[in-house]
C-alpha positions as CSV (number, residue, x, y, z in Angstrom):
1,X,-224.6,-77.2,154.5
2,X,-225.6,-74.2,156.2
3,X,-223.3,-71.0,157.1
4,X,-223.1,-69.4,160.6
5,X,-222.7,-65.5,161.2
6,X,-218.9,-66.1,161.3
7,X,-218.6,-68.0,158.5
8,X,-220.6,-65.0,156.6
9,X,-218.4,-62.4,158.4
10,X,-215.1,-64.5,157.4
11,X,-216.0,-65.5,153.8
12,X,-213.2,-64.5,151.7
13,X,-213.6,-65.1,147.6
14,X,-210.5,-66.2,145.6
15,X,-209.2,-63.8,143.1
16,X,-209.5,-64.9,139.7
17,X,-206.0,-65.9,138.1
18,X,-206.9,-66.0,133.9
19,X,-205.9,-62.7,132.5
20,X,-209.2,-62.8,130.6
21,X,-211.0,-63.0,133.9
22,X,-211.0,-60.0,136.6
23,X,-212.4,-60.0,140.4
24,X,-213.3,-63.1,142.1
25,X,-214.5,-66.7,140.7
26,X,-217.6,-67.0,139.7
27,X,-217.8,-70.7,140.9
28,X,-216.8,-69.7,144.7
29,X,-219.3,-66.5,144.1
30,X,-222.1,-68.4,143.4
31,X,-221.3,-71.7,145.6
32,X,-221.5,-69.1,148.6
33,X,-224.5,-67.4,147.1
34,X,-226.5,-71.6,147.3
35,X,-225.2,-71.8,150.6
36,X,-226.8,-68.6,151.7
37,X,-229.9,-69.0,150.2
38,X,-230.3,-72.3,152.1
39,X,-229.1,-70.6,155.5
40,X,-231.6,-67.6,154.8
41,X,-234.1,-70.7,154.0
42,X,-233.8,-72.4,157.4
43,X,-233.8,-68.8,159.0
44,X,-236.9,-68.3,157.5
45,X,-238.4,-71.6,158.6
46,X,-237.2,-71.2,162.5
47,X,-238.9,-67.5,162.4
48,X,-242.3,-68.9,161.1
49,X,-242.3,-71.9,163.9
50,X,-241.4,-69.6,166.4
51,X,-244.2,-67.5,165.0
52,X,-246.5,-69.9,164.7
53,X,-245.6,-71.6,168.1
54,X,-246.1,-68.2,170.1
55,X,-245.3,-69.3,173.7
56,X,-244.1,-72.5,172.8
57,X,-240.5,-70.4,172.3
58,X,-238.9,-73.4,174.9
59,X,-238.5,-75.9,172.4
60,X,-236.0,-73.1,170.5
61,X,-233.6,-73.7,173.4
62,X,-233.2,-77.2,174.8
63,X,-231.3,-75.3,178.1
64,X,-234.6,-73.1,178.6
65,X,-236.7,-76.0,177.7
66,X,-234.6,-78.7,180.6
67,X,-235.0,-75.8,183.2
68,X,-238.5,-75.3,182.8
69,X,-239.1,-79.2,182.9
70,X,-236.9,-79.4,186.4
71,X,-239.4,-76.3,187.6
72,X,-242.6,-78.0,186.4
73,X,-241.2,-81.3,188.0
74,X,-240.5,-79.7,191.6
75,X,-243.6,-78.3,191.1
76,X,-245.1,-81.3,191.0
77,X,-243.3,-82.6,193.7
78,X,-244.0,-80.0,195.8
79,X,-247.9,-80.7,194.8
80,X,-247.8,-83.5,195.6
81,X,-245.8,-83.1,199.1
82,X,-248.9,-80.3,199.6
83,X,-251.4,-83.1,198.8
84,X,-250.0,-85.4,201.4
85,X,-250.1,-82.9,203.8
86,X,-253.9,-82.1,202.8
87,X,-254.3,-85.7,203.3
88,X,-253.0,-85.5,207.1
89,X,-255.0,-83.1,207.2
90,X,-257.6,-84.8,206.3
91,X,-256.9,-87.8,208.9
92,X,-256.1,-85.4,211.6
93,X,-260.0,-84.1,210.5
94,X,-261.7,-87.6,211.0
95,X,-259.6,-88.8,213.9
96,X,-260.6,-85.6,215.7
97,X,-264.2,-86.2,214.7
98,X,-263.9,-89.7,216.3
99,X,-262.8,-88.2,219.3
100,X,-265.4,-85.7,219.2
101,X,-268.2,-89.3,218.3
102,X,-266.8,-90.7,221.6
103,X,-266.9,-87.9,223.7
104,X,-270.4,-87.7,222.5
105,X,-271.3,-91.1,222.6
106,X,-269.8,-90.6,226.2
107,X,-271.9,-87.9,227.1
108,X,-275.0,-89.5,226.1
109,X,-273.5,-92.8,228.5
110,X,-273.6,-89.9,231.0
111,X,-277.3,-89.2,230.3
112,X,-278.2,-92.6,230.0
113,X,-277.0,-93.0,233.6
114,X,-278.3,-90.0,235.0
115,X,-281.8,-91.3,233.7
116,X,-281.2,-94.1,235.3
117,X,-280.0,-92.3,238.3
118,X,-283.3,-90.5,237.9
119,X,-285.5,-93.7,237.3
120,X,-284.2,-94.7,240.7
121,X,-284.9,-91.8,242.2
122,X,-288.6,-92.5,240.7
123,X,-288.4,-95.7,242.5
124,X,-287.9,-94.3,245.6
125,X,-290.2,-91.7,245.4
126,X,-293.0,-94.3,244.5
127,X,-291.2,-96.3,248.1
128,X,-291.6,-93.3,249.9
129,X,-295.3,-92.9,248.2
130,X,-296.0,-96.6,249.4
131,X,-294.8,-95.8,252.6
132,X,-296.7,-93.2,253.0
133,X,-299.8,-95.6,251.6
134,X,-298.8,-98.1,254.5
135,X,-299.0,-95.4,256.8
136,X,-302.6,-94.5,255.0
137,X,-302.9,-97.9,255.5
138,X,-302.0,-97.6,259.5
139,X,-304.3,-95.0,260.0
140,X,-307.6,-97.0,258.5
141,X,-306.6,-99.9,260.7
142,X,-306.4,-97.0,263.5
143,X,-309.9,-95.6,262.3
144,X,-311.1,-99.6,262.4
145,X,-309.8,-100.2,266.0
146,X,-311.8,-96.8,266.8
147,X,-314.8,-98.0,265.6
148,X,-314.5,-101.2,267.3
149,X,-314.1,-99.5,270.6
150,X,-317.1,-97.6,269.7
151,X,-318.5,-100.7,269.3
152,X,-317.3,-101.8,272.5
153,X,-318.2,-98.9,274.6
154,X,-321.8,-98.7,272.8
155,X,-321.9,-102.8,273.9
156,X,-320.6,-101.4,277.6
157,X,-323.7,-98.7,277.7
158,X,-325.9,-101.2,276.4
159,X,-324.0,-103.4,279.7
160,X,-324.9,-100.8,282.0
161,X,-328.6,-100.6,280.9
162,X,-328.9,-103.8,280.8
163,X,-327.2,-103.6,285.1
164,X,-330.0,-100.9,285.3
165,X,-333.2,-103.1,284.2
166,X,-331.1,-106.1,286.7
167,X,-331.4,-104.0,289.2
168,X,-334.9,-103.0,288.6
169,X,-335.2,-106.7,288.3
170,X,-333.4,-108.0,291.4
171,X,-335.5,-105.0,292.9
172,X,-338.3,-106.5,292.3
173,X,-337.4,-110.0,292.9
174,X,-336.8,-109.4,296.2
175,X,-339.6,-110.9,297.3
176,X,-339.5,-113.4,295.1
177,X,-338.7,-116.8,295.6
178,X,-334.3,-117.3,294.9
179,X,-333.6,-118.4,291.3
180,X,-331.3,-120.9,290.1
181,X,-327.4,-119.9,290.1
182,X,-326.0,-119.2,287.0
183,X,-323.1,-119.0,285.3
184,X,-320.6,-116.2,284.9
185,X,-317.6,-115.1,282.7
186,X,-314.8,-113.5,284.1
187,X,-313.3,-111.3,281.9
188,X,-309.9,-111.3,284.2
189,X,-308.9,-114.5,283.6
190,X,-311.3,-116.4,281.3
191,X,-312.7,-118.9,283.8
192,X,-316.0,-119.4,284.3
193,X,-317.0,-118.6,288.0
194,X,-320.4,-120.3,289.2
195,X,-322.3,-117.8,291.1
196,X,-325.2,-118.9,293.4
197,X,-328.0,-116.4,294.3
198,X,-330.2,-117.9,296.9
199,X,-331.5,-114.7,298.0
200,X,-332.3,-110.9,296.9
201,X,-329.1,-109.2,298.4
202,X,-326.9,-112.1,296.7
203,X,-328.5,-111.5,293.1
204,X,-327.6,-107.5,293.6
205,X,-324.1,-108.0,294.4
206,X,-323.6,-110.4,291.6
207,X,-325.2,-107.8,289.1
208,X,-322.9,-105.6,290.1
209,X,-320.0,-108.5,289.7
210,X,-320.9,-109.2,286.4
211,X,-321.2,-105.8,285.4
212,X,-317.8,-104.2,287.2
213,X,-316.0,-107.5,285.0
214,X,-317.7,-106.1,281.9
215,X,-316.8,-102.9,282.2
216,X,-312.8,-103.8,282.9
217,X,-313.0,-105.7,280.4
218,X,-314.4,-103.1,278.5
219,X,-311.6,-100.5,279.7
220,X,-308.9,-103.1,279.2
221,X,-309.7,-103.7,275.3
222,X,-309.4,-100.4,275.3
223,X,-306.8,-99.5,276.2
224,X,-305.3,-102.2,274.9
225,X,-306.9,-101.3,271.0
226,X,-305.8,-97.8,272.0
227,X,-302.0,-98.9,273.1
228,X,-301.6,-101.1,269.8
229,X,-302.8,-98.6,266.8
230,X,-300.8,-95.5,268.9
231,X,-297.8,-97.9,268.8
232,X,-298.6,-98.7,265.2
233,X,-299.1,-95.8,263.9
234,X,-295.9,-94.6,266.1
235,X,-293.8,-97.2,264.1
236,X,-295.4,-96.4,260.7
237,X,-295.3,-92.7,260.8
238,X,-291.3,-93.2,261.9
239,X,-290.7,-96.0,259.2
240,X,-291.9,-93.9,256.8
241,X,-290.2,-90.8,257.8
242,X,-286.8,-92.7,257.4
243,X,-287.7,-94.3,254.1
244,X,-288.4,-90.8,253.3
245,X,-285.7,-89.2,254.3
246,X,-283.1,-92.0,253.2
247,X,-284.8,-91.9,249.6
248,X,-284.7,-88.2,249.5
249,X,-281.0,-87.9,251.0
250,X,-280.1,-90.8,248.7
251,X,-281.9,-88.9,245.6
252,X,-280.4,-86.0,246.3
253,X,-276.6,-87.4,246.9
254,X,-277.3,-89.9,243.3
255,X,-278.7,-86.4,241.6
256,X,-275.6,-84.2,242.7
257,X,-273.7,-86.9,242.0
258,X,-274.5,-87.5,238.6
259,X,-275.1,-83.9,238.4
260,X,-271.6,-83.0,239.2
261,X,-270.4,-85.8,237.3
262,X,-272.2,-84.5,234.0
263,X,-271.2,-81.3,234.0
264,X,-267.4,-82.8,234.8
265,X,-267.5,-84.8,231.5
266,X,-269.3,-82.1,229.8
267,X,-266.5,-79.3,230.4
268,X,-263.9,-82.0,229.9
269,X,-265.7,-82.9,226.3
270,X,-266.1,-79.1,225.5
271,X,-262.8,-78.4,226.4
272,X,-261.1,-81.3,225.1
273,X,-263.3,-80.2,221.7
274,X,-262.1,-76.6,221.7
275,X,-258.6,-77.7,222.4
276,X,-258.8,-79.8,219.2
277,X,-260.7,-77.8,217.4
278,X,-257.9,-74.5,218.0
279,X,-255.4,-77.3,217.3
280,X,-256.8,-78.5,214.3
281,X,-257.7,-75.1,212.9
282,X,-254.0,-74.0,214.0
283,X,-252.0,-76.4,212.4
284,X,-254.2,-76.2,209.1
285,X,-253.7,-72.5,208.7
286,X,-249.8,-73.2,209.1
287,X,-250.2,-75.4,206.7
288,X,-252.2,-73.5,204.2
289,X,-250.1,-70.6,204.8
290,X,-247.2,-72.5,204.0
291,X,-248.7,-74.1,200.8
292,X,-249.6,-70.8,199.6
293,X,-246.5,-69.2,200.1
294,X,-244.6,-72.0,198.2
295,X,-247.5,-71.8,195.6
296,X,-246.7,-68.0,195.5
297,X,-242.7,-68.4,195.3
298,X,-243.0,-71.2,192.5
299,X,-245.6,-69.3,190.7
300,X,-243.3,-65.9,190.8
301,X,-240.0,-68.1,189.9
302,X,-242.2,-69.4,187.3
303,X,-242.9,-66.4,186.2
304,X,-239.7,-64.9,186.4
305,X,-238.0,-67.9,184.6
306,X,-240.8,-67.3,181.8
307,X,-240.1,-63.8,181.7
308,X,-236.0,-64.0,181.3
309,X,-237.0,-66.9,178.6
310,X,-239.5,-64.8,176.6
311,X,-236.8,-61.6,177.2
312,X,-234.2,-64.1,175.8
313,X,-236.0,-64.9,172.9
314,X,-237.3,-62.0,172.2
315,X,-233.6,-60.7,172.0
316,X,-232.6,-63.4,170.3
317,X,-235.5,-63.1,167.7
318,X,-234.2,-59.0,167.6
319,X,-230.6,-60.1,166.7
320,X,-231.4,-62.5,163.8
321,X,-234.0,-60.1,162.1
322,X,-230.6,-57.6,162.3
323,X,-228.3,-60.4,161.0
324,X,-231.0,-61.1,158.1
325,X,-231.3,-57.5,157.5
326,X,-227.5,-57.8,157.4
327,X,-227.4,-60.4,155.2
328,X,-230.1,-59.2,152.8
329,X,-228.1,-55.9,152.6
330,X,-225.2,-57.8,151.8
331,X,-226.9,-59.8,149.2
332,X,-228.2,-56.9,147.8
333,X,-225.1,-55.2,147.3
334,X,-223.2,-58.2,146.5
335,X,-226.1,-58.5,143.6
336,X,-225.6,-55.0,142.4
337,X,-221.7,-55.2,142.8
338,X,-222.0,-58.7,140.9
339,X,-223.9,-57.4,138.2
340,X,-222.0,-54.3,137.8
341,X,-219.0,-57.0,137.2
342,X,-220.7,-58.7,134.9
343,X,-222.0,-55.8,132.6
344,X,-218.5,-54.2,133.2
345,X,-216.7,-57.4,131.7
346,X,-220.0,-57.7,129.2
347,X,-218.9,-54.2,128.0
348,X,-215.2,-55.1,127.7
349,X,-216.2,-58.3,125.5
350,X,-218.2,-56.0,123.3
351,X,-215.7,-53.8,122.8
352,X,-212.6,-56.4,122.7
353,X,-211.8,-57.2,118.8
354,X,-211.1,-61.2,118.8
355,X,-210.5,-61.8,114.9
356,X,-207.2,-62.0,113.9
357,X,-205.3,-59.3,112.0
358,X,-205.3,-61.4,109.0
359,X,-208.2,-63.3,107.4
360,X,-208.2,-65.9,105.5
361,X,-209.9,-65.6,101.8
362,X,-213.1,-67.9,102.5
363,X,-214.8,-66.6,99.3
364,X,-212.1,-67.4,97.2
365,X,-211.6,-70.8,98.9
366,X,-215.3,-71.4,98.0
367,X,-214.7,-70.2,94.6
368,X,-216.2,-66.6,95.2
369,X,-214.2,-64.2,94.1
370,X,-210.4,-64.4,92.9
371,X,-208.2,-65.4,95.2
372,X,-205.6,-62.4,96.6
373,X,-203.6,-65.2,98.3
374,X,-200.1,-66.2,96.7
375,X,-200.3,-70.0,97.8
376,X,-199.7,-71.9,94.4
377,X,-200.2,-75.0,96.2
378,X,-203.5,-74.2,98.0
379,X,-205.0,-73.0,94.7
380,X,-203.9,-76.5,93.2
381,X,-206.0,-78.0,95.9
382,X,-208.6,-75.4,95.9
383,X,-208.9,-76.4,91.6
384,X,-209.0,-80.0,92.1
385,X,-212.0,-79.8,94.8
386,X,-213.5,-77.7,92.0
387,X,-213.4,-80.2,89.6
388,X,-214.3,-82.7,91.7
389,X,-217.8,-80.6,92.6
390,X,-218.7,-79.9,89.2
């Protein structure tokens, strides 16, 4: 059983109620004296733990040691709220970077089509080149048709010097006998005229038949050669300055086009990824700002708590060392008061007399001495155990 400060404060001792006996009772003295010694033991043993445990001063006060458990719990809760935060952060983060892989993967849909746009445009430049080759094309077969009307017109001198020698011929047939009649192509219409010579004048004239039919036929190729490649290379030359200009006016619409449209998607992308981007940056600095001011709060009212507990025990800690002194100096004058009983009552003993005033004659009773006693009867008695001894 151990004894509080009140109890120590309140102890009062019974007084002592033999008239041999003076102050209080011993028993009730020294009962109280057990009892303090184990109340000064478990003192003792509380100030080493708390000694030894250093901070660990919570487990001294169950209170102190609830309130910091409800603190550490919130704080855990509000970890753990932070974390879940962190982890919509997080989601936010990878959603945004999905966006950001789809806008990309749509730009590069963008440039996939604008090569293609581009391949076309290729292709039509290579139309427009074969156009232009079929107009290269036109021209050779214009450059042919020229040399066949060279050909024609060297074949029409080679008519007229051939009319030349005739006439030097029918010149000098004159006087010859008439040849045979021959036959004669008209050039006009393709039928073949029969021309009879019988004399010198009819050969002339049909020399200069056959060679006035040459020659317009001659002239007519021509101009018919000359007609078709001009109208040829008329159509050509226009065909491919339309191809030309439809490719180039289609290039050119397909290249703004997907141009314009590029660019478009590309400030849409980049501003869509700055808008997320500020967003996401935004919201996570609320966020963190917010996380580290509850950090901050809980780790001052953490503090704080731990300060008023420490300040608390530490007074605590201050007003048992002055109720131990208190008690020690109690002890120690209860001691010296205790002992200055004692040797006081010691000291009365010694100088008390306890034999009674008168003695009783053991000398003669043992048959030292003669007896001074007047006791006729006792002496009988004291005789006989004589006698009996010897």
């Amino acid at each position: 059983m151990t004894l509080s400060l009140d109890e120590v404060r309140n102890i009062r001792f019974p007084m002592a109620r033999k008239p041999s006996e003076d102050g209080y009772r011993a028993s009730a003295v020294d009962n109280f004296m057990d009892k303090l010694e184990i109340s000064y033991a478990q003192l003792t043993e509380e100030l080493e733990q708390l000694r030894a445990g250093g901070s660990g001063g919570e487990a001294a006060s169950s209170e102190a040691d609830d309130a910091l458990r409800n603190e550490l719990k919130n704080a855990q809760a509000a970890s753990s709220r932070l974390a879940g935060e962190l982890d919509a952060l997080r989601n936010e983060h990878a959603s945004l970077q999905t966006a950001s892989s789809q806008l990309h993967q749509e730009n590069e849909r963008l440039s996939s089509e604008v090569a293609q746009l581009r391949g076309q445009l290729d292709e039509l430049r290579a139309s427009s080149d074969l156009s232009k080759t079929g107009g290269e094309q036109l021209r050779a077969e214009n450059e042919n048709l020229h040399r066949q009307l060279e050909e024609l017109r060297g074949q029409l001198n080679n008519s007229q010097q051939e009319l030349a020698a005739a006439q030097q011929r029918a010149e000098a047939a004159q006087q010859a006998p008439a040849p045979a009649p021959r036959q004669v192509l008209d050039g006009s219409d393709g039928d073949v005229r029969q021309i009879r010579v019988t004399t010198s004048s009819e050969a002339s004239s049909a020399v200069v038949r056959l060679v006035e039919l040459a020659t317009e036929q001659a002239e007519t190729l021509l101009a018919d050669a000359d007609a078709e490649a001009h109208r040829r290379i008329t159509e050509a030359v226009g065909q491919a300055e339309r191809t030309t200009a439809e490719a180039r006016a289609r290039a050119e619409q397909l290249d703004h086009e997907s141009r314009s449209r590029a660019d478009q998607l590309d400030r849409e992308s980049k501003a869509r990824a700055e808008q997320l981007d500020t967003e996401t940056r935004q919201q996570a600095d609320r966020i963190l700002g917010e996380a580290r001011g509850r950090a901050d709060r809980l780790d001052a009212e953490v503090r704080e708590r731990r300060a008023e507990l420490f300040t608390g025990l530490e007074n605590d800690r201050d007003v048992l060392v002055d109720r131990v002194n208190q008690l020690r100096d109690y002890e120690e004058n209860y001691r010296r008061t205790f002992n200055g009983f004692l040797q006081s009552q010691i000291d009365q003993l010694g100088q008390t007399s306890i034999s009674p005033s008168q003695r009783p004659d053991t000398d003669a009773m043992y048959g030292l001495g003669q007896p001074h006693v007047s006791t006729p009867r006792l002496d009988a008695l004291v005789d006989e155990s004589r006698q009996e001894l010897n």
